[in-house]
C-alpha positions in Angstrom: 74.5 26.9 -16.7 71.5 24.3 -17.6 72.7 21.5 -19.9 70.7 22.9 -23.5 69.2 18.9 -23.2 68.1 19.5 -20.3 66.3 22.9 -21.2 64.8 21.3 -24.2 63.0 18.8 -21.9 62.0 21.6 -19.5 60.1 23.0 -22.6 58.5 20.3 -24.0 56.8 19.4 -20.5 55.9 22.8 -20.3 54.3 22.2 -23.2 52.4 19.3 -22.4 51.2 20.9 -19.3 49.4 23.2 -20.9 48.1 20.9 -23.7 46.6 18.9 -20.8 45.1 21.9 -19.3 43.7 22.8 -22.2 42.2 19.3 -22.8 40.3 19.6 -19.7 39.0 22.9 -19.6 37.4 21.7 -22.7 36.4 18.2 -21.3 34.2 20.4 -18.6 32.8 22.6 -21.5 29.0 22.5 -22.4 30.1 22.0 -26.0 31.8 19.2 -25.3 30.0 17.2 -23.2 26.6 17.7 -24.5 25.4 19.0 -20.8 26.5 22.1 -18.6 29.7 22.2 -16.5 30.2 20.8 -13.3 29.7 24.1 -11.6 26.4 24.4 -13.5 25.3 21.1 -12.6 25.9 21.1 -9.2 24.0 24.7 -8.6 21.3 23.0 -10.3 21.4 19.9 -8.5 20.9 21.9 -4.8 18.0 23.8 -6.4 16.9 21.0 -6.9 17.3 19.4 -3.1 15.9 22.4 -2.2 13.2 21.7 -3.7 12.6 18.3 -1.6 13.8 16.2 -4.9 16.4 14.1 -4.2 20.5 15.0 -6.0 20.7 12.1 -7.6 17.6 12.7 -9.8 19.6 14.5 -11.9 21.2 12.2 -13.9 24.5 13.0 -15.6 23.5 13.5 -19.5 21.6 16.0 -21.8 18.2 16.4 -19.3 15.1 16.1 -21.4 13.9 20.0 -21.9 10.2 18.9 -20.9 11.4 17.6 -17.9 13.3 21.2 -16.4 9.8 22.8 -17.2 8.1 20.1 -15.3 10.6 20.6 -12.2 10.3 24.5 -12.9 6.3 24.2 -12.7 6.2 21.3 -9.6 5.4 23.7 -6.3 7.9 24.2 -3.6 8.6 21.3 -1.1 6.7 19.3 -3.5 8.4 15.7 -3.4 7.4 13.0 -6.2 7.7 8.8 -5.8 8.7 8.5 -8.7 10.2 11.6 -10.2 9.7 12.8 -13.6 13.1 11.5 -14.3 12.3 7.9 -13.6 9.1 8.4 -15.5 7.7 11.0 -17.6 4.1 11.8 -16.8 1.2 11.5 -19.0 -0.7 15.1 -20.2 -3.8 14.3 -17.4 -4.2 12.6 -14.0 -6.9 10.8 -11.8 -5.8 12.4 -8.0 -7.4 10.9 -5.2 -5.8 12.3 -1.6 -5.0 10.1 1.7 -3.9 13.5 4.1 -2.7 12.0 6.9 -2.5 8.6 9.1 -3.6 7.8 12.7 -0.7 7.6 14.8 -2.6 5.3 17.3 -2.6 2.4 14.4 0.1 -0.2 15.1 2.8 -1.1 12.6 1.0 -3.9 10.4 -2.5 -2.1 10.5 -4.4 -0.3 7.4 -7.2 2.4 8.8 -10.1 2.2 6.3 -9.1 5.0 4.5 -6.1 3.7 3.3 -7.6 0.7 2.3 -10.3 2.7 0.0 -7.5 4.3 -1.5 -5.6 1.0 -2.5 -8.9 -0.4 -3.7 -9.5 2.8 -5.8 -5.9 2.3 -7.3 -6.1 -1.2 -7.8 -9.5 -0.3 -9.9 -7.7 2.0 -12.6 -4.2 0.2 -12.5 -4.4 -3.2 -12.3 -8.5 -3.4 -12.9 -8.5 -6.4 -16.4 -10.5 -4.4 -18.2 -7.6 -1.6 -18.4 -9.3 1.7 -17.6 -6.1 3.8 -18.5 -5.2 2.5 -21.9 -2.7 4.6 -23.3 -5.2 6.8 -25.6 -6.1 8.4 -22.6 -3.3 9.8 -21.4 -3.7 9.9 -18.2 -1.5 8.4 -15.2 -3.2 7.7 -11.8 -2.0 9.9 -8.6 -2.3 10.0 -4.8 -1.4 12.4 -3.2 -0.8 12.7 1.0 1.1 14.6 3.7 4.0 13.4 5.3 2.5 12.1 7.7 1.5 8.8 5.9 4.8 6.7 7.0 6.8 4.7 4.6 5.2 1.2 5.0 2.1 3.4 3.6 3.8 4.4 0.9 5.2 1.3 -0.5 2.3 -0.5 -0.6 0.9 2.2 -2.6 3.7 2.5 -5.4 3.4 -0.9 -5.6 0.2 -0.8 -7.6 2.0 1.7 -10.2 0.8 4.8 -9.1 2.3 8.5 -9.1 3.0 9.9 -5.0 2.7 13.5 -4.3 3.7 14.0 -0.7 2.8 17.6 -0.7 2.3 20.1 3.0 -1.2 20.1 4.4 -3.1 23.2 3.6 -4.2 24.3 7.0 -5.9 27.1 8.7 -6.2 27.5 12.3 -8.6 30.1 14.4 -10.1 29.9 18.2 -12.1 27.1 17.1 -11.4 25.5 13.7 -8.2 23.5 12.3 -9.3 21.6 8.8 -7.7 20.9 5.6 -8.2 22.1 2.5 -5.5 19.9 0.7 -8.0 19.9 -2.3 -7.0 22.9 -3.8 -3.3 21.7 -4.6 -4.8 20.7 -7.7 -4.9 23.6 -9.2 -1.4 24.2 -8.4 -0.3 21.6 -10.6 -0.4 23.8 -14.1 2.1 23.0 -16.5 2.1 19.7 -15.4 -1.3 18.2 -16.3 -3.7 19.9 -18.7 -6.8 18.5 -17.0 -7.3 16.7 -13.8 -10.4 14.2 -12.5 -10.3 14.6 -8.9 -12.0 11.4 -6.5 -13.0 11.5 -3.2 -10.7 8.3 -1.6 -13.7 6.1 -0.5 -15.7 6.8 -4.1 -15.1 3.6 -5.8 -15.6 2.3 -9.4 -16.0 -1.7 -9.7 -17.2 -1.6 -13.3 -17.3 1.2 -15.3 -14.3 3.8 -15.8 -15.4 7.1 -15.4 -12.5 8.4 -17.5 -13.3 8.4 -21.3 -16.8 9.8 -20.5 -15.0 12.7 -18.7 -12.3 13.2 -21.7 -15.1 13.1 -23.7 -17.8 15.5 -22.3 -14.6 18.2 -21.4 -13.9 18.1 -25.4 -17.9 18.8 -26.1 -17.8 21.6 -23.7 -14.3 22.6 -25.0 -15.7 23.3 -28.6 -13.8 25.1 -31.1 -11.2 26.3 -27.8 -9.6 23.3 -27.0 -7.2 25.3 -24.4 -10.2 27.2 -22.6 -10.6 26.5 -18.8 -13.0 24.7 -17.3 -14.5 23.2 -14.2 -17.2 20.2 -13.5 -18.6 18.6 -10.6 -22.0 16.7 -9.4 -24.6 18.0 -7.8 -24.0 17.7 -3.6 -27.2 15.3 -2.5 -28.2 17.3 0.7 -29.5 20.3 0.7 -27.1 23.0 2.7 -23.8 21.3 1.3 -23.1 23.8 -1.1 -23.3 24.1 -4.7 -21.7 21.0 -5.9 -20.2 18.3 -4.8 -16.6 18.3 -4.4 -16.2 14.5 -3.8 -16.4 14.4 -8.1 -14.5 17.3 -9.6 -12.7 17.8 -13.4 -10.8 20.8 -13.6 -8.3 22.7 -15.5 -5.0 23.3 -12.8 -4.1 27.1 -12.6 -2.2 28.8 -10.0 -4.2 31.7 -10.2 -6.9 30.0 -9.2 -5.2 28.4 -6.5 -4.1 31.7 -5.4 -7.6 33.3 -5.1 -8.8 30.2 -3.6 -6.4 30.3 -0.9 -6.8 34.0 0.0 -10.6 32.8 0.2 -10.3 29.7 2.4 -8.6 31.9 5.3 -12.2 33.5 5.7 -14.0 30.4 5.5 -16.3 29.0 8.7 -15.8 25.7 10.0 -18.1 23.5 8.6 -18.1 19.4 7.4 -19.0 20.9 4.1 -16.4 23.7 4.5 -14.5 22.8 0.6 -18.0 22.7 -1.3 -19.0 26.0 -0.2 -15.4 27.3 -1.6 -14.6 26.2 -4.9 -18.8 25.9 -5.8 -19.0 29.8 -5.0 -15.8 30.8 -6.6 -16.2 28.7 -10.0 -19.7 30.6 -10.0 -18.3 33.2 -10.4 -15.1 32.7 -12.9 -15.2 32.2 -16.5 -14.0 28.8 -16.5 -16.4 26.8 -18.7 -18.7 25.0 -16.5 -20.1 21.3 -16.8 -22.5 19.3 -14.3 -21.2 16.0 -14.7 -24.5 13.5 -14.0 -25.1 12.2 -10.2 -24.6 8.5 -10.9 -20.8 9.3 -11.0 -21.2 10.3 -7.1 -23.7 8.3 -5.5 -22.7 9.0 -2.5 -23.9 6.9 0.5 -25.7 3.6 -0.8 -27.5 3.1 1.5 -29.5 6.1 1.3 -30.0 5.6 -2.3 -33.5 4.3 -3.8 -33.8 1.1 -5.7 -33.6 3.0 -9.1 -30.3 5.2 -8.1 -28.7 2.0 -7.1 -29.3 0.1 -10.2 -27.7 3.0 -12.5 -24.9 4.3 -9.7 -21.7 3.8 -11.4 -19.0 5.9 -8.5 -20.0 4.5 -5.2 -18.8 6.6 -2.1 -18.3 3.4 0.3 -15.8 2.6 2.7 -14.3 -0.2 1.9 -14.9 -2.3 4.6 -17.4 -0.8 7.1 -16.7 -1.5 10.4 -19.4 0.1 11.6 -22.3 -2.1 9.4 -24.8 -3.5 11.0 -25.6 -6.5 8.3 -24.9 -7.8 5.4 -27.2 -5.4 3.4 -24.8 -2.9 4.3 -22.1 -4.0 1.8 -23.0 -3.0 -2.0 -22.3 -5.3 -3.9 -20.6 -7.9 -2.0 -19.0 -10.6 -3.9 -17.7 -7.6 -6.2 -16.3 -6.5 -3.0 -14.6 -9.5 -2.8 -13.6 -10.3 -5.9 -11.7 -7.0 -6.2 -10.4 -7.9 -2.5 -8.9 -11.3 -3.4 -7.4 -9.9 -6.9 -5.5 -6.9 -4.8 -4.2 -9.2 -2.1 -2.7 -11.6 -4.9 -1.1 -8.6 -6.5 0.5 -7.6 -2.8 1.1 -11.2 -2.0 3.0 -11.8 -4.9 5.0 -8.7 -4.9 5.9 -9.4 -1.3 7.0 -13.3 -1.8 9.5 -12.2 -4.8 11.2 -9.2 -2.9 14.1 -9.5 -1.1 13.3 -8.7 3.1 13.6 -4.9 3.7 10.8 -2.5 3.6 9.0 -4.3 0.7 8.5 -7.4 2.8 7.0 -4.9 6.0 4.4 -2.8 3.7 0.9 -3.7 5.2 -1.5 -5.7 2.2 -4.7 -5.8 1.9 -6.6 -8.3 4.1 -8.3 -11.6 3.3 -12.1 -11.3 3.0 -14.2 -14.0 3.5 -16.7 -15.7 1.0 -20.1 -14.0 0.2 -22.1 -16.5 2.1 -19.9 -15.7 5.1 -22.1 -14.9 8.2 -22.6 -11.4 9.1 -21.3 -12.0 12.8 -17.8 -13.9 11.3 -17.6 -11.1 9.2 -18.1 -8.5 11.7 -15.4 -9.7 14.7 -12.9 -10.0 11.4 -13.1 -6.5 9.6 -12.6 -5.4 13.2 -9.9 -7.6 13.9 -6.0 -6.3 14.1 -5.1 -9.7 13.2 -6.5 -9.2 9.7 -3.5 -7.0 8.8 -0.7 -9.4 10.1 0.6 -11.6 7.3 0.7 -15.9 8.2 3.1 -18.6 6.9 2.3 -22.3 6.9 4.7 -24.7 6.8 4.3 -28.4 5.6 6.9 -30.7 6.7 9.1 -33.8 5.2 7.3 -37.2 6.3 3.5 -35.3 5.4 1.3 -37.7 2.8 0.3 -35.8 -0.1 -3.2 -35.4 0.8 -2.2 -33.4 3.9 0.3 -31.5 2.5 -2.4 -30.5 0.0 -4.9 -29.8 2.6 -2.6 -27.6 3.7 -2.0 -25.8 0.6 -5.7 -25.0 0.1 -6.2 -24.1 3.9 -3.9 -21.3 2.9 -5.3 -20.7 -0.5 -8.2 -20.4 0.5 -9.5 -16.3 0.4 -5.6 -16.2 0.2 -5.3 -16.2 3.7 -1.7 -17.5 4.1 1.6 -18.0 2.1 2.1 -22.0 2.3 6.0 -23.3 2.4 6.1 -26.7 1.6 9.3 -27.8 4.1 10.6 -31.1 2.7 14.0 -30.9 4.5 12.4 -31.6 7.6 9.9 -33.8 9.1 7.7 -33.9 11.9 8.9 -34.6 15.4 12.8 -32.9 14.1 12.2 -30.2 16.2 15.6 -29.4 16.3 15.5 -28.7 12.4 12.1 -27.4 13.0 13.2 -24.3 15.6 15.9 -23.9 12.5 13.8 -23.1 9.6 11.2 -21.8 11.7 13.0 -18.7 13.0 14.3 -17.8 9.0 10.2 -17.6 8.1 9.8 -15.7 11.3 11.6 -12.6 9.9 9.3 -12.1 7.0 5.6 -13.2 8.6 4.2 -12.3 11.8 2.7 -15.7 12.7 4.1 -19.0 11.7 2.1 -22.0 11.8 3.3 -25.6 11.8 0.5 -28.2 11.9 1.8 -31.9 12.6 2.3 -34.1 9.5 1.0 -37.3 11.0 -2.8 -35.4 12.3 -5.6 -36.9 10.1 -8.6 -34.3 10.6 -12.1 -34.7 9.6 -11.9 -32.8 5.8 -12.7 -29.6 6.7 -9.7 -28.1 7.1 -9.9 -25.7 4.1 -13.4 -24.4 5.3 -11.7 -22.4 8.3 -11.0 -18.9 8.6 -7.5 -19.0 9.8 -7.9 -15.4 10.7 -10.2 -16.1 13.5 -8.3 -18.3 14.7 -5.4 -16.1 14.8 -7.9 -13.4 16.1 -8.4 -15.4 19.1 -4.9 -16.2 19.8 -3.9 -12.5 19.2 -6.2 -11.7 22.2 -4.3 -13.9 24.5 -1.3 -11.3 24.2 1.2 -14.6 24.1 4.3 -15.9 21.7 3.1 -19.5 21.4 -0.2 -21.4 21.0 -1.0 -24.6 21.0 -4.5 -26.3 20.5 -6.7 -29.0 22.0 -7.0 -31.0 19.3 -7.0 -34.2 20.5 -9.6 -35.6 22.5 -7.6 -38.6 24.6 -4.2 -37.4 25.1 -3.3 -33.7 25.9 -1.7 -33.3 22.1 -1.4 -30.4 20.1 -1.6 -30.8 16.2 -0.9 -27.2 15.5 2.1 -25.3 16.6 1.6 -21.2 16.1 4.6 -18.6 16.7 4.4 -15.0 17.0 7.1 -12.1 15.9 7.5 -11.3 18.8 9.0 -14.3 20.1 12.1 -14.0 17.7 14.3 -12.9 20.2 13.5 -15.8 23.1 13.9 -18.2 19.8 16.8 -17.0 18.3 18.4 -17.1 21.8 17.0 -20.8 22.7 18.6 -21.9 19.3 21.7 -20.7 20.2 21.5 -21.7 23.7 19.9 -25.1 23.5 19.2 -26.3 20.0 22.8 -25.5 18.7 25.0 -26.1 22.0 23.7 -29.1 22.8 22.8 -30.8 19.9 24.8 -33.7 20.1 23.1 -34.7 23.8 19.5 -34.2 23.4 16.8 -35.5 21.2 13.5 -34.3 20.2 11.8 -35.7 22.9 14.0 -33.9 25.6 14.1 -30.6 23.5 10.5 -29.6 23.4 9.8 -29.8 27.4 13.0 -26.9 27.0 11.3 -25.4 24.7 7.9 -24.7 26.3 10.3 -24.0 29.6 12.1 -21.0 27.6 8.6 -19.4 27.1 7.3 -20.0 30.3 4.5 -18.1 31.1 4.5 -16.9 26.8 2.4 -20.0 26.0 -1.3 -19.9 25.6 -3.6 -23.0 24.8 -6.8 -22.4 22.6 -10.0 -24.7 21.9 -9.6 -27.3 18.7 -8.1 -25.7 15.5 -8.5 -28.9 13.6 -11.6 -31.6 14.0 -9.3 -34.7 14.4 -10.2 -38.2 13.9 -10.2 -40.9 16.7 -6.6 -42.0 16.5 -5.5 -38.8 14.5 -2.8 -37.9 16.7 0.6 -39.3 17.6 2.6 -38.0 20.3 5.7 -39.0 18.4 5.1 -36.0 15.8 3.1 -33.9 17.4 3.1 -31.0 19.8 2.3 -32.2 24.1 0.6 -29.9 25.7 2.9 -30.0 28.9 1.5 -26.3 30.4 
């Protein structure tokens, strides 16, 4: 027979048991915890992956109402950089559209539409003049397919901007594929009351077409400020449709998405295949209509008249043009450039301050020379791979200030180059040398050293590095050196690719490291060149060097 003390402790236990219980049946309660139950949450969270949002978007307090109907109202397979959770949208959007990238481009390159789109975002997010001042209400948005890779994509949220990677819209017959990716904008009700849609080369340098469009949709609004609408310019060419769909404003609604779908699958193939669409369906519908004024969408410059180009205020140019034959050919050149130099520093600085990963790989936008650049150095770069592919320069220890300075600007200079100023090491260390050298490496995909003792003729800063690294790209080797000096066979500059990381890394391990203690400068660099043999290219002068501007104790011998 149980001891009654023992019984009495076999009952308060129970007891406590199911006071516990009790506890955290509640603790999982809505009531309690301000949120639904874990069971709740976690159906909710897979809708949500199923949606192509990512589970951890959710976050684990009371969601913000607004931001379920937002979710609820996004389109299937749908997938936002960043989500509405990370930031809630404004009530209207500027959408431009990059659909897809060629797979041919190599790893560091931007194709020319990419780079109208970063130009476009640049102008509404980070233009000084703030053309999407909070009173407007309105957030800037790209959207693409998924075929624009990561790198892309990066460079582009960067800048601020709202991704939708949405599926292509595609229609396929014995002789047509095209894409209609257009008409996703009218999926997007519940999200945006009212959407200005760009073309991704139409380009505004100094006017914002966004309060004038706010503005002339309330005048046509009236009295209904919730009544439907649709406005777009006038095409320029006659057999192009109705309107022009490079310049839209529009109320999203699904319906219309619907009915414009259903209409697209009977459409012929044609360049203008969009603007015969919507411009024949919003004919017909009772969306409010409003012929927003041609100098929003110029269209081509160069086959405007003197008069058009003097009041043009959207520009549909490609950014750079590599197929210009002069000069002329670029509207409005040192704006051009000016907007050029202002994105790069944005890019460059975002890419010096991040730690190495994907950040530090997203292509930038390239250096462009001066306005009184010739048209020929102009045309071999914008056609140059090498314009994509980011360059250190390192000055070293024992350098005077004046060259170290030189330096600086040579790099400054368009904001061709990031400029490391290495005072832990100085010239003819190569030993130290190889070990910094290999740590910029990772993060740039030429490195150049120039020797600290040269003395050049003051023009330095005038070159465009990226010719020079246009030529030595075409060589298709790890190392170049120069002919810089007239008397002895001396290079003053010493320029590493990527590519050679793993030949370095392994000759530092090897050589620099193993034998360290044995050999001296002199004796390492004849190893060096001999660990690249046949890797090594040498190229005309970099640098005009004074008689008696080189020193072989320093520099770089040209022993191949």
């Amino acid at each position: 027979m149980p001891h009654p003390r023992n019984v009495a402790v076999a009952r308060i236990a129970i007891v406590i048991v199911i006071l516990l219980g009790g506890l955290l049946l509640l603790s999982r309660s809505s009531v309690f915890q301000g949120y639904p139950t874990s069971s709740t949450s976690s159906s909710s969270a897979t809708r949500e992956a199923s949606r192509g949002r990512p589970v951890d978007a959710v976050p684990p307090v009371l969601i913000d109402p607004r931001i379920r109907t937002l979710n609820a109202n996004l389109p299937d397979h749908f997938v936002l950089i960043p989500t509405f959770e990370q930031r809630f949208p404004k009530s209207r959007a500027v959408f431009t559209i990059l659909p897809s990238f060629p797979e041919n481009i190599s790893a560091n390159d931007l194709d020319y539409n990419t780079l109208s789109v970063i130009a476009q975002a640049y102008t509404f997010l980070q233009n000084p003049s703030e053309w999407l001042k909070p009173e407007l209400d309105t957030e800037y948005c790209v959207m693409i397919t998924e075929r624009v890779p990561s790198r892309i994509r990066q460079s582009l949220v960067s800048l601020g901007l709202r991704l939708y990677i949405a599926p292509a819209i595609v229609f396929e017959d014995s002789d047509t594929v095209f894409n209609l990716m257009k008409l996703h904008m009218w999926q997007l009700e519940g999200i945006y009351s009212a959407i200005i849609y760009l073309d991704m080369h139409l380009q505004f340098l100094n006017i914002s077409p966004v309060p004038a469009m706010w503005s002339a949709v309330k005048s046509v609004q009236g009295l209904n400020p919730n009544a439907p609408f649709f406005g777009a310019t006038k095409p320029w060419k006659e057999g192009t449709g109705l309107i022009s769909t490079g310049f839209m404003v529009l109320t999203p609604s699904k319906k219309d998405y619907i009915k414009l779908l259903r209409l697209a699958r009977n459409l012929k193939r044609s360049d203008y295949s969009d603007q015969e669409l919507i411009g024949n369906y919003f004919i017909n519908t009772k969306n409010l209509y409003m012929q927003i004024p041609s100098e929003y969408n110029t269209m081509y410059i160069s086959e405007r008249t003197p008069a058009e180009k003097k009041t043009a205020i959207g520009i549909n140019q490609i950014f750079i043009n590599p197929s210009a034959t002069s000069t002329s050919e670029i509207f409005k050149w040192k704006t051009w450039q000016s907007v050029t130099l202002n994105m790069r520093s944005i890019q460059l600085q975002i890419r010096a301050n991040a730690p190495p990963g994907l950040q530090r790989k997203a292509p930038i936008i390239p250096p462009m020379g001066s306005s009184d650049t010739p048209f020929p150095i102009w045309k071999k770069l914008v056609t140059s791979p090498a314009l994509y592919e980011p360059l250190a320069i390192m000055s070293l220890g024992n350098a005077s200030d004046p060259w170290v300075n030189r330096q600086r600007d040579l790099a400054t200079t368009n904001l061709q180059a990031i400029h490391f100023n290495i005072d832990t090491v100085s010239g003819g260390e190569h030993s130290e040398l190889f070990s910094v050298m290999h740590r910029v490496m990772l993060d740039y995909e030429w490195t150049l050293v120039l020797d600290p003792s040269a003395r050049d003729d003051g023009t330095a800063e005038s070159k465009h590095l990226y010719l020079m690294l246009t030529d030595a790209r075409a060589t298709g080797k790890d190392i170049v050196l120069f002919r810089d000096c007239k008397v002895e066979k001396i290079s003053v500059g010493l320029l590493v690719r990527q590519s050679a990381m793993r030949r370095f890394i392994r000759f530092q391990h090897e050589v620099v490291i193993a034998k360290k203690a044995s050999i001296g400068s002199k004796e390492l660099w004849p190893l060096f060149l001999e660990a690249f043999k046949g890797r090594v290219a040498v190229l005309p002068p970099f640098l005009a060097v004074t008689e008696g501007g080189c020193s072989s104790q320093t520099a770089f011998p040209i022993l191949v």
